[in-house]
C-alpha positions in Angstrom: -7.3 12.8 -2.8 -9.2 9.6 -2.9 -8.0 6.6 -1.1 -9.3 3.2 0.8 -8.6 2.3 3.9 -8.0 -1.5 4.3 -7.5 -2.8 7.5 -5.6 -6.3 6.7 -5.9 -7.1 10.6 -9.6 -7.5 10.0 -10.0 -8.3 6.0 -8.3 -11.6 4.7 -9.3 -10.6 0.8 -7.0 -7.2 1.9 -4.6 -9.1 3.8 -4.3 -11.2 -0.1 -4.5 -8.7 -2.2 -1.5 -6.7 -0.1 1.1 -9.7 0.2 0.2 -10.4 -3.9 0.9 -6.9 -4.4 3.9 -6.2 -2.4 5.5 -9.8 -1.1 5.5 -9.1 2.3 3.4 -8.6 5.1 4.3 -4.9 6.7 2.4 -2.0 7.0 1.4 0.5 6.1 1.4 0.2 2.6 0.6 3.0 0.1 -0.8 2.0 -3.8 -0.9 4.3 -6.1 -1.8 2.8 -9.4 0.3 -0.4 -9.9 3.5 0.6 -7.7 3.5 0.6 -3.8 5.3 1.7 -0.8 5.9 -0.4 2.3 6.6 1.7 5.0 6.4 5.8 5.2 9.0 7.6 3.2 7.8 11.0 2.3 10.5 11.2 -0.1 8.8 8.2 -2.0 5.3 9.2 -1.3 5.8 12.1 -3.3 7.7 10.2 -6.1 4.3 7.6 -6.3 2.4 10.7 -6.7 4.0 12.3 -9.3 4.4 9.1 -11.5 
């Protein structure tokens, strides 16, 4: 599985593109495609994946 690691601490143009994204400022935050997760929820995470 492909993914990027942003650290939002360190990257303002992350730090942006999370809060347009998802409206707030809490991490982690998983994308997958258009739809995100704020927090860990396995539950979730497996419900991103299959959509």
């Amino acid at each position: 599985m492909q993914f990027t690691d942003v650290d939002v601490a360190q990257d303002r143009a992350g730090l942006k593109r999370m809060v347009a994204a998802t409206g707030q400022y809490g991490v982690p935050v998983i994308m997958v495609g258009d739809q995100s997760m704020v927090g860990w929820n396995p539950k979730e995470f497996d419900r991103l994946l299959k959509s």
